[in-house]
C-alpha positions in Angstrom: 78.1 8.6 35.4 80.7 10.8 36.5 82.3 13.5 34.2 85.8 15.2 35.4 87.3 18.3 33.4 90.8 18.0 33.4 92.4 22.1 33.7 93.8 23.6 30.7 97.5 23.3 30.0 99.0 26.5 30.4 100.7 27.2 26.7 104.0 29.1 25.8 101.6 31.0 23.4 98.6 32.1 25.7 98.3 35.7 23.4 96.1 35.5 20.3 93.2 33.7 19.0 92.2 29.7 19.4 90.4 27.3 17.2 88.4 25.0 18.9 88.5 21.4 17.4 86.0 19.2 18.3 86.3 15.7 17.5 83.7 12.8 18.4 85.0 9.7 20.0 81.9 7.2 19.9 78.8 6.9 20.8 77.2 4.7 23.9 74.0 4.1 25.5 72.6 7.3 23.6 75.2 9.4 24.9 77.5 10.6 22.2 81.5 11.2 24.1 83.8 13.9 22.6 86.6 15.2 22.7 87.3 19.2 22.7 91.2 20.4 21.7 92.2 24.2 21.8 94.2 24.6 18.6 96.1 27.9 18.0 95.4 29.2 14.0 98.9 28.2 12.0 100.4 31.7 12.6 103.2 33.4 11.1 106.7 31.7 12.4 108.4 33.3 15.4 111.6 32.6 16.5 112.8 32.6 20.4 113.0 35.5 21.1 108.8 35.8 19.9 110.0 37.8 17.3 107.8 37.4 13.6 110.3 34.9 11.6 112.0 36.4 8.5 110.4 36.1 5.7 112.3 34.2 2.8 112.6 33.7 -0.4 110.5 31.5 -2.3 112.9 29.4 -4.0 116.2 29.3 -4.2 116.6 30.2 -7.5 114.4 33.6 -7.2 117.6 34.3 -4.6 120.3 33.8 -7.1 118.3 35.3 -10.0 118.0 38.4 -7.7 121.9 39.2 -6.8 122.6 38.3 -11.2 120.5 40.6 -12.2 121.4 43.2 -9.6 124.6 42.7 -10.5 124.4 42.3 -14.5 123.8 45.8 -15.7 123.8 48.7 -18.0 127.9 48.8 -17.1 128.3 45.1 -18.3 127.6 46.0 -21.6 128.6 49.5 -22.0 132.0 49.5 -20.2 133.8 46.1 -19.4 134.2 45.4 -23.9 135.4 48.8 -24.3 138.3 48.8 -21.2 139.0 45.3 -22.8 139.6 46.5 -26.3 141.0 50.0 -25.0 143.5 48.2 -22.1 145.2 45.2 -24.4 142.3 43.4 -25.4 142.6 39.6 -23.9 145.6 41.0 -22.0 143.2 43.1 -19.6 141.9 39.9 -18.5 144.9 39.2 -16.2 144.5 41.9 -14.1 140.9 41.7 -14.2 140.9 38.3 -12.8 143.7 39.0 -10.6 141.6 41.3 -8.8 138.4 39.4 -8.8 139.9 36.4 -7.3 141.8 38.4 -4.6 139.4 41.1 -4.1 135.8 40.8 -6.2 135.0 36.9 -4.8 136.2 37.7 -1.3 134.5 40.6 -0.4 131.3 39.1 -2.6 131.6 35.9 -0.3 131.6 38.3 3.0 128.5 40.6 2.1 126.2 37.1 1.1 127.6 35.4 4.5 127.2 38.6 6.9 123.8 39.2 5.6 122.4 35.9 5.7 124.1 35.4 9.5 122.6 38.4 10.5 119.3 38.6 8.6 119.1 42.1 8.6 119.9 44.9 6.2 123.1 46.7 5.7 122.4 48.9 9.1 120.7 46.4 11.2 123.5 43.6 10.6 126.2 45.8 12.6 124.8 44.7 15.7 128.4 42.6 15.8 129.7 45.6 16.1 127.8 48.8 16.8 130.3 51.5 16.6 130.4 50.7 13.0 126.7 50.9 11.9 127.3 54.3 10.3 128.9 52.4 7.3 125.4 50.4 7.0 124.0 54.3 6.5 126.7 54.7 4.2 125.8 52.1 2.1 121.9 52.9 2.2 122.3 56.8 1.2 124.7 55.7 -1.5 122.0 53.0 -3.0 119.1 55.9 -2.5 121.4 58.3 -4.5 122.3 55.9 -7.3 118.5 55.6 -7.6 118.2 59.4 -8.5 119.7 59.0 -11.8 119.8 55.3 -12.3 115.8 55.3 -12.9 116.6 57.9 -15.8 119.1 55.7 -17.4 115.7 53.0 -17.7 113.4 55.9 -18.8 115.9 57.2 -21.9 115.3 53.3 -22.5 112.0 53.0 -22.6 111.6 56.2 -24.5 113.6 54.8 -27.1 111.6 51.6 -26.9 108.2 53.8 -27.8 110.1 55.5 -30.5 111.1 51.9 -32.3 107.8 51.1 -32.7 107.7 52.9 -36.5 108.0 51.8 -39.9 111.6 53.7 -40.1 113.4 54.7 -36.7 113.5 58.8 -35.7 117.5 58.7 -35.4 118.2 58.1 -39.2 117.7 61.1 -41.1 119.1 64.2 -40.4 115.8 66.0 -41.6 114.0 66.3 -38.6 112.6 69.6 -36.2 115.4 69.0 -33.7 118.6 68.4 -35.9 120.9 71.4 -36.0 123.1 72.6 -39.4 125.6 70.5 -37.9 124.1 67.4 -38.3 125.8 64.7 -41.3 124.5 61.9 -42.2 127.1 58.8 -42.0 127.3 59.0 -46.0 130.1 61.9 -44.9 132.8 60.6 -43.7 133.9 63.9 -42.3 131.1 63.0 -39.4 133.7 61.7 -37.3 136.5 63.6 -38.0 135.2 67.3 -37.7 134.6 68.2 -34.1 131.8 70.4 -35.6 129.6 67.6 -37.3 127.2 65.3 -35.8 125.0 62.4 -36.5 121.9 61.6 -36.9 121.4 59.5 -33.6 123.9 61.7 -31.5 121.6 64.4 -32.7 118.3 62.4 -31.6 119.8 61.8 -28.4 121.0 64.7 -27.0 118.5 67.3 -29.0 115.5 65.0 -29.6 115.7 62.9 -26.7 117.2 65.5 -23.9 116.5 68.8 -25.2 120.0 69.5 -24.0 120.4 72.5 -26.7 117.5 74.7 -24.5 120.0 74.4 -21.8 122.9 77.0 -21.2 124.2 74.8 -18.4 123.6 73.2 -14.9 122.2 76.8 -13.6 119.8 76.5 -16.5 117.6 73.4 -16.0 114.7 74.5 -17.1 111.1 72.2 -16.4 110.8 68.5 -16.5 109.8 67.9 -20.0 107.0 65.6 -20.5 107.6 62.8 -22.1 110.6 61.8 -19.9 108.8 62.2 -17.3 106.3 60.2 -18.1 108.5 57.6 -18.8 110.0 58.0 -15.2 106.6 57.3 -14.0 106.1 54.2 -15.7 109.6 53.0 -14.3 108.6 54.1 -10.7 105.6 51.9 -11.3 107.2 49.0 -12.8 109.3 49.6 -9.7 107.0 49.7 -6.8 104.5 47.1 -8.0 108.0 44.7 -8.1 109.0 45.8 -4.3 105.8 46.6 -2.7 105.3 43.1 -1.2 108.6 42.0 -0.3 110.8 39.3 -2.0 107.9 37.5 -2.8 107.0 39.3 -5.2 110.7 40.7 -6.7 111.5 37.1 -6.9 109.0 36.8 -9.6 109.4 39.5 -11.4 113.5 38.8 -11.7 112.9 35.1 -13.8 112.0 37.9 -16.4 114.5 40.4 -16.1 117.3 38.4 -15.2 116.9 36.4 -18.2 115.9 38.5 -20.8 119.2 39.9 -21.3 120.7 36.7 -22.0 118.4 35.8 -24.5 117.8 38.9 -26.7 122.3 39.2 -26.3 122.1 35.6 -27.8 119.9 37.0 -30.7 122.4 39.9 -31.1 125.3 38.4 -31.3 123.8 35.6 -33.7 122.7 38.7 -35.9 125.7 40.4 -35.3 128.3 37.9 -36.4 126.3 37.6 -39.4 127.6 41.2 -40.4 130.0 41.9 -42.4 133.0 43.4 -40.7 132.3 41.9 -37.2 134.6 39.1 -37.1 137.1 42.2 -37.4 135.7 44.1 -34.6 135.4 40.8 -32.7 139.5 40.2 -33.2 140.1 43.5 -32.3 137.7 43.4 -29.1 140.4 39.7 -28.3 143.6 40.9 -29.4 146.6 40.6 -26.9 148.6 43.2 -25.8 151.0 42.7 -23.1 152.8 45.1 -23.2 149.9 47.1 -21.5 150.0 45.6 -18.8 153.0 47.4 -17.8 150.9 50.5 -17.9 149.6 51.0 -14.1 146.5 52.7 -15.6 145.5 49.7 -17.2 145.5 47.7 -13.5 143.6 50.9 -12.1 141.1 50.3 -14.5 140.7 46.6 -14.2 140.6 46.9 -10.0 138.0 49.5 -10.4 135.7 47.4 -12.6 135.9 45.0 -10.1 134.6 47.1 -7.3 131.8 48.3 -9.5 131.0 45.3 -11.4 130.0 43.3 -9.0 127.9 45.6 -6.8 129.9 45.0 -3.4 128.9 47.8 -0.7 125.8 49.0 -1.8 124.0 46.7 0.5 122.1 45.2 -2.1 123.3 41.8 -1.3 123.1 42.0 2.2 119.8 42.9 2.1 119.7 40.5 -0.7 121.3 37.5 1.5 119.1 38.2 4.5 116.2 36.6 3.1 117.9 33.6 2.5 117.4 30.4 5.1 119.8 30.4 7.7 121.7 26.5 6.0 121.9 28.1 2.6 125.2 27.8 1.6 126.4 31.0 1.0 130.1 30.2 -0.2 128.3 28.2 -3.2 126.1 30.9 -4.0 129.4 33.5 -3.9 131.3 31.3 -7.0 128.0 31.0 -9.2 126.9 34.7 -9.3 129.8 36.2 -9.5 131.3 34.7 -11.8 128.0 34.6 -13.9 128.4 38.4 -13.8 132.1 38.3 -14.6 131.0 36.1 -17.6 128.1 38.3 -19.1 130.6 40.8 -19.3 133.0 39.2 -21.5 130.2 37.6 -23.5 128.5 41.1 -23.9 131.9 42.2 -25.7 131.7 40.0 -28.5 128.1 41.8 -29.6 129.0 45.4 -29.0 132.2 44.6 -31.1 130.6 42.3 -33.6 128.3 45.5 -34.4 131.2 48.0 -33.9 133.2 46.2 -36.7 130.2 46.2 -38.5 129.9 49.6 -38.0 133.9 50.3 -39.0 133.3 48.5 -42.3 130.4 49.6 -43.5 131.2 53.4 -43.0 135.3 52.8 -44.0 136.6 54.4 -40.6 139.5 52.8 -38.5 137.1 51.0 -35.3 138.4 53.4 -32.6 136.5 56.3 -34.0 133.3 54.4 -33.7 134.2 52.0 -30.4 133.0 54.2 -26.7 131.7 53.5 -23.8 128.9 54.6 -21.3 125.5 56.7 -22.6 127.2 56.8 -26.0 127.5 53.1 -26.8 124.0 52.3 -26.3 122.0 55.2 -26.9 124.0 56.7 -30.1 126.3 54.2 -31.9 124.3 51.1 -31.3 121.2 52.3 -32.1 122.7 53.8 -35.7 124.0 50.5 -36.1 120.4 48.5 -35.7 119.2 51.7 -38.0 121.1 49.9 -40.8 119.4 46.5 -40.7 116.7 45.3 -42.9 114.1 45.3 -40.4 115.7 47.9 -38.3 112.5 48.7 -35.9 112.2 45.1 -35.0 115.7 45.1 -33.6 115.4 48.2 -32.0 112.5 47.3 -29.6 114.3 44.2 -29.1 117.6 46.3 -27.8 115.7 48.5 -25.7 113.7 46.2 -24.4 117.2 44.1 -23.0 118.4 47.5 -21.5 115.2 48.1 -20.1 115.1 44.7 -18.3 119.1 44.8 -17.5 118.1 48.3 -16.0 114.9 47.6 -13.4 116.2 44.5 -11.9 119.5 47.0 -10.7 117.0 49.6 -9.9 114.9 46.7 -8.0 117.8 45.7 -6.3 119.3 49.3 -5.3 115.7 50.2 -3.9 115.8 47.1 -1.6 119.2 48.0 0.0 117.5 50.7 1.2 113.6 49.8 2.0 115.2 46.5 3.9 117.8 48.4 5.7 115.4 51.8 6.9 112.8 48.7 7.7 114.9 46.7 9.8 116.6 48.9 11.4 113.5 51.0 12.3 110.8 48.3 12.8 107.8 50.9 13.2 108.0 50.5 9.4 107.5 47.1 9.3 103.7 46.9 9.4 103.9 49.5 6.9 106.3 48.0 4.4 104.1 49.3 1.3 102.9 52.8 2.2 107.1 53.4 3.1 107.8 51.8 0.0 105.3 53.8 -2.2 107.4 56.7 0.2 110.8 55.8 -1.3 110.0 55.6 -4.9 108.1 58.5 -5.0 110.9 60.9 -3.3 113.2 58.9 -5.9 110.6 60.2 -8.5 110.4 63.7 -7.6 114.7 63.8 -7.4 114.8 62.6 -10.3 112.4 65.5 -12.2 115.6 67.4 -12.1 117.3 64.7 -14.4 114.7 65.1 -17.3 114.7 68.8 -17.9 116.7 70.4 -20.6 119.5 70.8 -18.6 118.9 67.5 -16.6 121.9 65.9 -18.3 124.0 68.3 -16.3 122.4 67.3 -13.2 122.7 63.2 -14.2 126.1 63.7 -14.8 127.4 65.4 -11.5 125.0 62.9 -9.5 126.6 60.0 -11.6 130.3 61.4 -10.9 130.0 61.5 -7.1 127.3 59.3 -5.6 129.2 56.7 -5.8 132.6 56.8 -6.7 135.2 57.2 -3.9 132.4 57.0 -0.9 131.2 53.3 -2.5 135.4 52.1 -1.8 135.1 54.0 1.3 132.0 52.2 2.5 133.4 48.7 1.6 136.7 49.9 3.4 134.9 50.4 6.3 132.9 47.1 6.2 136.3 44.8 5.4 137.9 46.5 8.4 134.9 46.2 11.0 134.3 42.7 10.3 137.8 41.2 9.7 139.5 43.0 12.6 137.1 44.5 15.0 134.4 41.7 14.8 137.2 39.0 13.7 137.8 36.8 10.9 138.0 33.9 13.4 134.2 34.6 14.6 133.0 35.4 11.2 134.7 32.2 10.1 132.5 30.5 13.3 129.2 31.9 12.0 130.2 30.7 8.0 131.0 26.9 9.7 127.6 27.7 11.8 125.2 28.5 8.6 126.7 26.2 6.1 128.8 23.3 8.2 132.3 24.2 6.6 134.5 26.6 7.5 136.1 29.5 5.2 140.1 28.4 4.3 143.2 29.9 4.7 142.7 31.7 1.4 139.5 33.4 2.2 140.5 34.7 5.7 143.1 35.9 4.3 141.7 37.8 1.9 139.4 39.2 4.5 142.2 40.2 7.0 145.2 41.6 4.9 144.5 41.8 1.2 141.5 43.1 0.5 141.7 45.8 3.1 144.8 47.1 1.6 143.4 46.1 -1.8 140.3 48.6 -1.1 142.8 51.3 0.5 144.7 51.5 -2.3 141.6 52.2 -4.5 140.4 55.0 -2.5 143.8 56.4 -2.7 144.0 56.6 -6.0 140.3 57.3 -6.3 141.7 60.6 -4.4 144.8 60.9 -6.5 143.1 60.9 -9.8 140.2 62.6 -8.9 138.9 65.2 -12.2 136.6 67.6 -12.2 132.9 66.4 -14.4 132.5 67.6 -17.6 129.6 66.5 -20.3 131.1 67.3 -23.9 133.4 70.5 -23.9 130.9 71.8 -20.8 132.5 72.4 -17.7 130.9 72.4 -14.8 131.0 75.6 -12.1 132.9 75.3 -9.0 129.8 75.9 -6.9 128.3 72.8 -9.2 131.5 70.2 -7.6 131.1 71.6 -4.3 127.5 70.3 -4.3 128.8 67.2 -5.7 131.5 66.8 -3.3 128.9 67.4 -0.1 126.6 64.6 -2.1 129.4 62.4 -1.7 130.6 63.8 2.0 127.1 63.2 3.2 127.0 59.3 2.9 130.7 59.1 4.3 130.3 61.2 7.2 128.0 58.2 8.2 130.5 56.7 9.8 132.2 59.0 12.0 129.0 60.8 13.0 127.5 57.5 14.3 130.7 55.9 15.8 130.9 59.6 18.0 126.9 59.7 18.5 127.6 55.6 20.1 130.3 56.5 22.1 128.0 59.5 23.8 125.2 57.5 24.2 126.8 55.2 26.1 127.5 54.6 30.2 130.4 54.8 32.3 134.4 56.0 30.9 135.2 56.3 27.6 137.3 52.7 28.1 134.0 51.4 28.9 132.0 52.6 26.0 134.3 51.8 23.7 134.4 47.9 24.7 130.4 48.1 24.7 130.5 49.7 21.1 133.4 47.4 19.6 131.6 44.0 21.5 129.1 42.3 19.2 125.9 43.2 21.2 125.1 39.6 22.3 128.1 39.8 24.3 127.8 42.9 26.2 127.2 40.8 29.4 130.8 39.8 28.9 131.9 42.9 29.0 130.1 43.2 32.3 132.3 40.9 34.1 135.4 42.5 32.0 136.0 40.1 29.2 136.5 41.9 25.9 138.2 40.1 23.2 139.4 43.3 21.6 141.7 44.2 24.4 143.4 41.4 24.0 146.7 40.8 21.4 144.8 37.4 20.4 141.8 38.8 19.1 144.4 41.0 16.7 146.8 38.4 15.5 144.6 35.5 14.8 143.3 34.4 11.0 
């Protein structure tokens, strides 16, 4: 019997390790026939170029969970009811869906599509057009600065969260070590009229809470006190041990965060309406006023809670979108979460005003002297509202615990924008996605220390006044203009039609090319325009103080002239040359070999 060994087939794969499978065939005349197969180990998906395959996101719904809570936070529920109640009530929803539907959706739509194209951060994704990849910086230092004082925003919660868990809540009395002469317990009804008195839970805030009163001002920070900072460190925990493994593991972790809010708001506002006084507060929070809207400070408003409502150009949903598989459809994705967040916010009103008219009625004062926004809503006036309860602890933890959850998954989603974009972009880091991580959230940590000394609410407040303000408008500026007329709407259109098999309208490249643009310029005009100096309370802060703030926010704009000039060097031949190759997406440059570059042509300009 003759045996012949047929040669190996040469493989596409010859690298790596083999299995050998060996599989027997029969058996005859004693001699047992088999059959041997080389079988490469299932390994980890490449794509053509031999590149590892992105990784994605579990499920779809881990994805859409992500980008809600990222862009459901803190702001829906301390800012949106009061601009409504302050700006016409229901009348400041005209011009806050005006600009959503012009401007939010649109430029919502274009960071989920160019991401998920791209599949690569908010730097990587520019290789459609490289002289604009400074804006991807811009983006990623404006998410890392948010994350300097964001995290503290999460760790006054969680403080407050410990301190609910007692039989009556520390912010009640005015008979404690920290409260000053000044303080007034609500029985005086002078407590909001006299400049000079204060109540208890200001009092617990800013004295018990931030030790603010050991502070003569932003040159007097003093050390990181102790308790704050441990509660920082629990939050940088919470935070790495959600990122440290990719979205495999932050898409877990957001089926809690994302929906907590929505349940323990349900339980508020069922408790709330309950109150007496809140259907008051709740007809205040709805009534119409149109004759604000001829007041252009009321559109201002409304246009810039778009722009920070839904969490366009901090490259969280890029990085966000990225993950995605290349079919999702992206456009479907753009209508639900955004106007999920849009949604939250108005529903969020009717609890904050429910307990604000609550609030007016039980303590006989007219509802603007107890109705504010920001820190002050949450952390003073809410919490002396849940003080008056029967059972006040129990709905205490269950407050902090929603604002600790609406905080993290923002925080979550702010770190990712800029571990994804440093990762892909620089893809050394890649095999060392957790030790960079555990990088990132520790530097966030130690920033951060100077935000939980006595003085740190000086610090919080200049980081939270130019971090990203008018350099966030800027950034998304930048990214409408380099993708709607350097790149092009028509080819962006092309790779929409490409991922999802239908192609944007009229309406949506339209918004791309002319209105948001102008939409966005406008914003940073006024942004300019209306520009005031920070102050916290009657403190104001000294000139050396803004200029630091205003080289915060230079630093992360100058991202995009410093690159587009550090392209243009790098690159061969005339300046007319360089230019194409830094304008031409960079799987086209061979077309610029042979002297075919769209953007010299009036076509490339003029088409929609």
């Amino acid at each position: 019997m003759s045996s012949v060994v047929a040669p190996e087939k040469p493989t596409s794969n010859t690298m790596g390790p083999k299995e050998v499978e060996l599989i027997l065939v029969k058996e005859q005349n004693g001699v047992q026939f088999t059959s041997t197969t080389l079988v490469a180990p299932t390994p980890t998906q490449t794509n053509p170029s031999g590149e590892e395959e992105r990784e994605t996101w579990g499920k779809k719904i881990d994805f859409l969970l992500s980008v809600i809570g990222f862009a459901v936070d803190l702001a829906n529920v301390w800012r949106f009811p009061y601009l409504c109640y302050k700006n016409g009530g229901g009348a400041f929803l005209v011009p806050y869906m005006f600009f959503m539907v012009i401007a939010g959706m649109p430029l919502f739509y274009m960071e989920l599509a160019l991401g998920q194209y791209n599949r690569e951060g908010a730097a990587g994704v520019w290789k459609i057009c490289p002289i604009f990849k400074g804006v991807g910086f811009t983006v990623i230092l404006i998410s890392l600065y948010v994350g300097f004082y964001y995290n503290v925003i999460i760790s006054w919660a969680l403080f407050y969260l410990f301190s609910s868990f007692t039989s009556e809540l520390p912010w009640v009395h005015c008979n404690n070590t920290w409260n000053s002469p000044n303080c007034s317990d609500w029985a005086d009804n002078s407590s909001f009229s006299d400049i000079y008195k204060a109540t208890p839970a200001q009092e617990y805030f800013e004295r018990g809470v931030l030790h603010i009163q050991d502070s003569n001002g932003i040159d007097d920070l003093g050390r990181p006190r102790w308790q704050l900072t441990s509660c920082l460190g629990v939050v940088i925990v919470l935070l790495y041990f959600s990122l440290w493994k990719g979205v495999k593991t932050s898409g877990k972790v957001v089926w809690i965060t994302a929906t907590m809010p929505y349940v323990v708001l349900t339980v508020l506002l069922i408790r709330g309406v309950t109150l007496p006084g809140a259907i008051d507060g709740i007809k205040a929070y709805l009534s119409v006023d149109f004759l604000k809207l001829c007041d252009a400070k009321v559109w201002i408003e409304a246009a810039t809670q778009i722009c920070f409502s839904l969490g366009v150009g901090f490259g969280v949903l890029i990085a966000f979108s990225s993950y995605n598989k290349f079919s999702n459809n992206c456009y479907r994705d753009a209508i639900i979460t955004s106007s999920i967040n849009s949604l939250t916010s108005f529903f969020s009103g009717f609890v904050v005003f429910s307990f604000l008219g609550y609030m007016s009625h039980k303590h006989n004062v007219a509802l603007d002297k107890v109705a504010r926004d920001g820190a002050g809503l949450v952390f003073v006036i809410y919490p002396e509202a849940i003080a008056t309860l029967p059972g006040s602890s129990v709905w205490a933890v269950i407050f902090f615990i929603m604002l600790l959850t609406l905080g993290i998954d923002s925080a979550m989603g702010g770190m990712e924008s800029v571990i994804t974009g440093l990762v892909d972009e620089f893809k050394c880091l890649h095999k060392h996605r957790e030790l960079f991580t555990l990088f990132i959230v520790v530097s966030t940590f130690l920033i951060s220390l100077f935000c939980v000394t006595n003085g740190g609410m000086y610090v919080f407040t200049l980081l939270d006044h130019f971090a990203a303000g008018t350099s966030i408008l800027f950034g998304v500026l930048i990214e409408a203009i380099g993708i709607s007329w350097f790149y092009g709407v028509d080819r962006f259109s092309d790779d929409i039609e490409e991922m999802i098999g239908q192609r944007p309208g009229i309406y949506w490249r339209l918004c791309w090319k002319f209105v948001s643009p102008c939409f966005l310029l406008f914003m940073v005009v006024v942004s300019f325009a209306t520009f005031n100096p920070p102050n916290y309370g009657t403190y104001t802060f000294p000139p050396w103080a803004n200029m630091v703030g205003w080289c915060l926010a230079i630093s992360s704009m100058s991202m995009v002239p410093l690159y587009a000039i550090y392209k243009l060097c790098i690159l061969p031949g005339r300046f007319c040359d360089r230019l194409a190759y830094a304008i031409t997406p960079e799987t086209e440059h061979h077309l610029v070999d042979n002297g075919e570059v769209r953007q010299f042509t009036l076509h490339h300009w003029l088409v929609v």
